[in-house]
N, C-alpha and C positions, 0 to 999 in steps of 0.2 A: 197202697195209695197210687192209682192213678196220675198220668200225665198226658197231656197235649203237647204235640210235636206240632209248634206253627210251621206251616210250608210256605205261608201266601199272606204275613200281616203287613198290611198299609202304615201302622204307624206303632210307636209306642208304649200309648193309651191302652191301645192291649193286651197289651204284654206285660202292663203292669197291673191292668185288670185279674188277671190270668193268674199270675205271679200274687196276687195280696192272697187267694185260695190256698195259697203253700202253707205249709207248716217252717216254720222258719225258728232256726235252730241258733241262737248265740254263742259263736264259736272263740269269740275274743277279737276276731280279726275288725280292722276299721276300714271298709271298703271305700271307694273313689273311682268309678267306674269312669273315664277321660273318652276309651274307643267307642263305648257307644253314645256320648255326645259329640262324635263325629254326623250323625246322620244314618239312614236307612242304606247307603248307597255301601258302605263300608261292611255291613255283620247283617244279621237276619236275627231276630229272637225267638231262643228255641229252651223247650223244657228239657231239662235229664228226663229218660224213659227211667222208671220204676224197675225194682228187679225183685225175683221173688225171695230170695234167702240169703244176702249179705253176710260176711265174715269177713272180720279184718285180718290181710297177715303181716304187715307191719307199717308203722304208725313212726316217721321221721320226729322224735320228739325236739329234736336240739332243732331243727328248721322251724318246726311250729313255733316257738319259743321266741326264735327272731323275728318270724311275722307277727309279735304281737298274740298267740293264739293262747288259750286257756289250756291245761292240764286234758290228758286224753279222757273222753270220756266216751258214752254210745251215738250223742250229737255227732260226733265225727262218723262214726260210723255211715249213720241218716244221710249227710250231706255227701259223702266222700262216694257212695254208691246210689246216687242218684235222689233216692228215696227221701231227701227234703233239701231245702237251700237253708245255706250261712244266711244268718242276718243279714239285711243290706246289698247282697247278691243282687246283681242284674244277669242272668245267661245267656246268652249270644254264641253265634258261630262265624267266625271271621271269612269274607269272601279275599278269594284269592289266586290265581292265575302261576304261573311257571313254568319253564324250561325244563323239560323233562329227558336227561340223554339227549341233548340237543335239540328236541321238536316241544315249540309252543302249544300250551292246553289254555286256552284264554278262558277257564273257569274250571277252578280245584275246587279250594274252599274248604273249612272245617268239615269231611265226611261222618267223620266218628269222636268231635269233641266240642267237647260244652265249655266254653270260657264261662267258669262264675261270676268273672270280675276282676278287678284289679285293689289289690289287698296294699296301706300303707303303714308299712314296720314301724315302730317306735321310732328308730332313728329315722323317717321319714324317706324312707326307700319305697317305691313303684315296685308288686309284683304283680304278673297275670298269676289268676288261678285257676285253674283247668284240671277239668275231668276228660281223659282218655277212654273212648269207650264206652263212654253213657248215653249211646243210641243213635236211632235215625238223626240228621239232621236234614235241612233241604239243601245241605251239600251234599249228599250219601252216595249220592249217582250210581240209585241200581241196590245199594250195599247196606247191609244189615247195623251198621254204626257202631258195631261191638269190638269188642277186641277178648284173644284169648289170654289163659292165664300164661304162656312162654312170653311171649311177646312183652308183656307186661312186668314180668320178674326181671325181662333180658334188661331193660330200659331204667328199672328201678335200681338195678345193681351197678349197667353202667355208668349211668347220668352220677351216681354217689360216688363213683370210684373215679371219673375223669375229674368230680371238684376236689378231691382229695388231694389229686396229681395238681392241682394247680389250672385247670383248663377251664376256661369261659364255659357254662353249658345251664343249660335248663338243670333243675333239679326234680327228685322225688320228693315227695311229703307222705304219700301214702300208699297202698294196692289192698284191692281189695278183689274178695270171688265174688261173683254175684249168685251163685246158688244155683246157675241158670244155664245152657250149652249154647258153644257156637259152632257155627260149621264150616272148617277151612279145608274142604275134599273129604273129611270125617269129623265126626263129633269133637269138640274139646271144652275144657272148665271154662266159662268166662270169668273174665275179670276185669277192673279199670284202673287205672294208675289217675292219684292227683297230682297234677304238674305243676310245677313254679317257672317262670321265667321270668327277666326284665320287661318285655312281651313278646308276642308271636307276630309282630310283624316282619315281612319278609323283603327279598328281594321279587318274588312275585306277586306281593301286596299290591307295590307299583307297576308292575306288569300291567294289571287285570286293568285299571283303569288307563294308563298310557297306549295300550293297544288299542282301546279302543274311544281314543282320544279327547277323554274327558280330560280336560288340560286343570278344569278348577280343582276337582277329585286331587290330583298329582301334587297341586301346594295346597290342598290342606292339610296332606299327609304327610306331606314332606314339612309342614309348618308345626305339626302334633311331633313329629320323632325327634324334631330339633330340642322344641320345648322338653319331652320327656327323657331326649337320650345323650340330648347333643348342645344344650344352652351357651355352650363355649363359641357358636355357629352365629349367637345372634349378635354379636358384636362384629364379625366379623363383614370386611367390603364387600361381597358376595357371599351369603349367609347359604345359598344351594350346591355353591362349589366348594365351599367347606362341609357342606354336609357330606357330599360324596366324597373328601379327602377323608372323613372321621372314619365312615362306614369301611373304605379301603383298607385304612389304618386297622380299625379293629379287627378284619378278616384275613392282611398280612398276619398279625400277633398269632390269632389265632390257629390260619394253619400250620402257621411255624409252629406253634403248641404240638399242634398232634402231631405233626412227622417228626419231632424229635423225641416224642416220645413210642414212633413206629407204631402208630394210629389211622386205621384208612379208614374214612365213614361211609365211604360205600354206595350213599347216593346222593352225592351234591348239587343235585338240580337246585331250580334258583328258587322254588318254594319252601328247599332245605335253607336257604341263604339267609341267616337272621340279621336283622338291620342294625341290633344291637352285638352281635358278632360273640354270641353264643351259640354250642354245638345242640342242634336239634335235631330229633328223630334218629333214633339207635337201633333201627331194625336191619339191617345188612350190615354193621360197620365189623370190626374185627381189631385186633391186635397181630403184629408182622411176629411169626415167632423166627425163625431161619428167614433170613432179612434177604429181601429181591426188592431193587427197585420197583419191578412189575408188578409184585403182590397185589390178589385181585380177588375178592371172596365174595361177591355179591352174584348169588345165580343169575339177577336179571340183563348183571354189567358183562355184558358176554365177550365186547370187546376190550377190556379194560380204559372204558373212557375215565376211571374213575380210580384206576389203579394206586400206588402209594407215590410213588413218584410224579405222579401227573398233578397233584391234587393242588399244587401251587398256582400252576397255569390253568389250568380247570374255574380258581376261583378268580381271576384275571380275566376269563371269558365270561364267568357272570357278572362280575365290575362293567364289564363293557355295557351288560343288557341293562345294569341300573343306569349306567349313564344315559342310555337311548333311555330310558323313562324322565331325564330329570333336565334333559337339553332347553328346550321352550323357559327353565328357571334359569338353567347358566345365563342366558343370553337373548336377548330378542332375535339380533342376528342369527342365524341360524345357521350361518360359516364361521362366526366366531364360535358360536355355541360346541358345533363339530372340533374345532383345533382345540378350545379347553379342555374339550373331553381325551381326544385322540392323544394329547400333553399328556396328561396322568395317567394315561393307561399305558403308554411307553412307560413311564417313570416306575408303573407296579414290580416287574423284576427285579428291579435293585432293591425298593421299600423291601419286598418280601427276603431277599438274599441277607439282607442286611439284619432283619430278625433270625431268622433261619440261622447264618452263623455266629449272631451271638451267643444262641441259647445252644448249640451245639460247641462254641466254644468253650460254657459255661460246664457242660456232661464231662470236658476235658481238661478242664480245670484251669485254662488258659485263659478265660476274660479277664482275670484281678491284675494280669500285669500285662497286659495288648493296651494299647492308650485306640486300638482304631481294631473292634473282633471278627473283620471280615477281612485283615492282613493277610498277605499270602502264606506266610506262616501257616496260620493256625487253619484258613481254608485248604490247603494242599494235605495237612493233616487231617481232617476229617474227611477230604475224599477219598485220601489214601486208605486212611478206616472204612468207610463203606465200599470200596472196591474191595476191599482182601476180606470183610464180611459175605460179601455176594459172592463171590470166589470159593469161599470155605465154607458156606451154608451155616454160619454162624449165627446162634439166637442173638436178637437185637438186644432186646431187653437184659439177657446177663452177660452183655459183649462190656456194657460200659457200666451196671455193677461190681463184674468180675474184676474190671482195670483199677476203679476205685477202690476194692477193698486190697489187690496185690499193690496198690502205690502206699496204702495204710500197712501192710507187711510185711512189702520187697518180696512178697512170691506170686509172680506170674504166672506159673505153672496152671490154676484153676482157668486163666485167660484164656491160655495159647491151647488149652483142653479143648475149647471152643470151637477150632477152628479144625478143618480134614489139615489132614498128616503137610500134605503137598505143598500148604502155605504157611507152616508152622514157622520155615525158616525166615521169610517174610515179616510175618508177625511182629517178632525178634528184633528186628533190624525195624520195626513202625515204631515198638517200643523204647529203641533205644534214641531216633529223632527226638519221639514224644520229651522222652525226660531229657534231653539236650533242650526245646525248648523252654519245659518249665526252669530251669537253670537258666537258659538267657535271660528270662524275664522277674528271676531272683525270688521264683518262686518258690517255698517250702514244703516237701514232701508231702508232710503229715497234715498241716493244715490246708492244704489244695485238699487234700482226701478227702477229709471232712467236709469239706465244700461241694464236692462231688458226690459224696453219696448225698446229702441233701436234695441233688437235681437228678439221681441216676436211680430208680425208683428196683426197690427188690422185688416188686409184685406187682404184676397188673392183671385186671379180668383175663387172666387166661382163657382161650377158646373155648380147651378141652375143660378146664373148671367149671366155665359158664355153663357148659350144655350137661356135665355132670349137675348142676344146681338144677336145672330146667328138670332133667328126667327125672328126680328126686321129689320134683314138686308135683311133679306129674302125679307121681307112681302114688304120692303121697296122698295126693286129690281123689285118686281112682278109690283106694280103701274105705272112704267114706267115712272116719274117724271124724269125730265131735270136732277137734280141733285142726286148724289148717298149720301144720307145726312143719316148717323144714329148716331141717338142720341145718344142711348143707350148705342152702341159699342164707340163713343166718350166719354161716361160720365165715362166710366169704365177704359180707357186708361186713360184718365188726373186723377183721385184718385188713381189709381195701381200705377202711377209711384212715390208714398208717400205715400207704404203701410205703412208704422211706425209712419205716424202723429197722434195726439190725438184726432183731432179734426172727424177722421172718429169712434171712439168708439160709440158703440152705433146707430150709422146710418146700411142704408139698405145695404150698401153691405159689412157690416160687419157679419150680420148675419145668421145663419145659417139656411139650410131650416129645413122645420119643422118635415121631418120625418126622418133629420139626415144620409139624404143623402142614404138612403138603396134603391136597385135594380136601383141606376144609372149607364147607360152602355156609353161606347164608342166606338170608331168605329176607324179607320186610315184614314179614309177619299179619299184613294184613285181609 
């Protein structure tokens, strides 16, 4: 079946003309489409392109289930690879603008993805629903609107494994092959991923329109994220500068998420910047295995503007570009408007220090008895830890498993393994502060433990696993076999979604590879 990719519709009357010719599939889900009863100036309506041979390789049932969706059937298949819409379904491609390694593109836009709509849960929860990869849009600029199948398993695996950990982030619901090739310098499988999010607005939503000074565009949108993201806003004496305090807030919480859990995403331009302060777009990001503040995996980040360490002040420099979008609502004055803004964007260091060490306080098992988690205490402890990790090329990730399970059985010995010879005595002497500490604050051994492993995760998308999943799916894809079956990338989804159980300690995709992870690169995949 056939589809029409609008490039140039005036209104839409026909698009829904266009749209009643569908075949339309009853998925369970109860759409409420809000962004495109914003207007034409906002999205463009555009069809999934068709694809010839569809197969599904996995089907998020426990996500469907929350949105409301029916029992797997081949419906899902139809809709999820272009080849028909959900019930109810409106498709759209969101326009959108952003800060790119520093230099403004005053128009991105949906390239390669179809919002179906916006899906609402039983419990009355807002999701976009989005196909990745279902064709031109007249965002494409230039570009085939596809995506292949790495790219798309990389994203499915990590989007499920950061909500596992606990981290705000878009999720998977589905991937599929479409039967069909793309071509990234050589042939590869295509395929599309279905996306959830709260939505895909960004920090360069508001770009696209404040550059170029559509000041109404600016508070309608900023009028729509408050109603859907931020209601807490409308009560509030300045309902815009609490908006900007919400969106700050949730992208403090946020990066503090990742860097305590030694998570770099690799390219936070401000079209990556979600408004609702979920992690979006997993094509460059990485995990720190041998922990460097510098750690910097993204081929295109060549100078590490995006490095693991930066990533706090990084998102403080796009807080800045949302404020230049949202000044004209602070304030008519437009020297008041500057000083409220220039106010909270000093204040952003501390907000972010402040989450930053409690949740790093928490990996140390020192929040339950700090009455205040950015004490000197407990902060001189955690840089003393990351200075003698950097020092000693120490894995991040079982630097503060390894501590939680020797506080659980008084043998440090697998810690202090961790670390080259030259800092072991160091170590030593960290450990013996540490538990001075947990004793000032009357804390108990075994149940701090306990507490720690809950926050100190035994497994995460390792590199070397992820790209082991990817070649596997490859190799798998080439054979041409009936079924699209990989193991690998299964075995890795069902343990990531339990990265804190015990019983993965010690197993293979707990560990780290063996040269610590040095000269691994990444790519965007697009």
């Amino acid at each position: 079946m056939s589809k029409k990719v609008l490039h140039d519709s005036s209104s839409f009357s026909i698009f829904s003309c266009i749209a009643m010719s569908l075949i339309h599939h009853p998925l369970g889900f109860h759409f409420d489409n809000s962004f495109v009863r914003l207007g034409e100036a906002f999205s463009r309506p555009v069809m999934p392109t068709a694809v010839s041979g569809p197969s599904l390789i996995v089907f998020n049932e426990a996500l469907a289930y929350q949105l409301g969706g029916k029992p797997y059937s081949a419906d899902y298949l139809s809709c999820f690879s272009g080849n028909a819409l959900p019930e109810g379904a409106k498709p759209i491609s969101q326009v959108y603008a952003g800060h790119q390694f520093g230099s403004f593109n005053p128009q991105l836009g949906d390239g390669r993805a179809v919002l179906l709509g916006e899906v609402l849960s039983p419990r009355g929860k807002r999701f976009d629903l989005q196909l990745k990869g279902a064709g031109i849009t007249p965002f494409s600029r230039g570009g085939d609107g596809r995506a292949a199948l790495g790219p798309v398993l990389r994203e499915y695996l990590m989007s499920e494994a950061m909500h596992a950990l606990g981290v705000p982030t878009t999720r998977a619901l589905a991937a599929v092959t479409t039967g069909e090739q793309v071509w990234r310098e050589r042939a590869f499988p295509g395929a599309i991923l279905t996306r959830i999010a709260s939505s895909h607005i960004r920090i360069g939503t508001f770009e696209y329109f404040a550059r170029k000074g559509a000041r109404n565009e600016v508070k309608v949108l900023a009028d729509h994220v408050i109603t859907r993201h931020y209601p807490e806003c409308l009560s509030a004496s300045n309902p815009y500068l609490a908006l900007f305090d919400c969106v700050a807030d949730a992208q403090a919480q946020l990066v503090a998420k990742w860097m305590s859990l030694g998570f770099v995403h690799g390219v936070m331009n401000t079209d990556n910047a979600s408004i609702c302060g979920q992690t979006i777009d997993y094509g460059p990001c990485a995990f720190v295995d041998a922990f460097s503040e510098s750690a910097s995996f993204s081929s295109i980040d060549t100078g590490g503007r995006y490095a693991y360490g930066r990533q706090g002040s990084i998102i403080q420099w796009n807080l800045a570009r949302f404020a230049e979008c949202l000044l004209y609502l602070f304030d008519d004055d437009i020297n008041r408007a500057v000083s409220l803004a220039e106010r909270r964007l000093a204040d952003f260091p501390a907000l972010f220090d402040r989450y930053w060490y409690a949740l790093m306080s928490d990996k140390l098992g020192l929040s339950k008895g700090a009455p205040d988690a950015t004490t000197d205490l407990c902060a001189n402890l955690v840089k003393d830890l990351l200075m003698l990790m950097e020092r000693g090329s120490a894995d991040f990730t079982l630097s503060f498993r390894c501590l939680s399970l020797g506080l659980k059985s008084g043998d440090f010995t697998p810690f202090e393994a961790l670390f080259s010879d030259l800092e072991v005595v160091e170590v030593r002497h960290w450990v013996v502060r540490w538990k001075e500490a947990l004793l000032l604050m009357g804390l108990v051994d075994r149940e701090i433990a306990e507490n720690m492993l809950n926050v100190n995760p035994s497994i995460i998308p390792r590199n070397h696993q992820v790209e082991k999943a990817l070649a596997e799916a490859l190799e798998a894809y080439d054979s041409k076999s009936d079924e699209q079956v990989f193991p690998y990338f299964n075995k890795m989804i069902k343990a990531l979604n339990t990265p804190y159980c015990i019983e993965h300690d010690g197993g293979l995709l707990a560990a780290s590879p063996l040269n610590g992870g040095a000269g691994y690169r990444t790519f965007c995949g697009t």
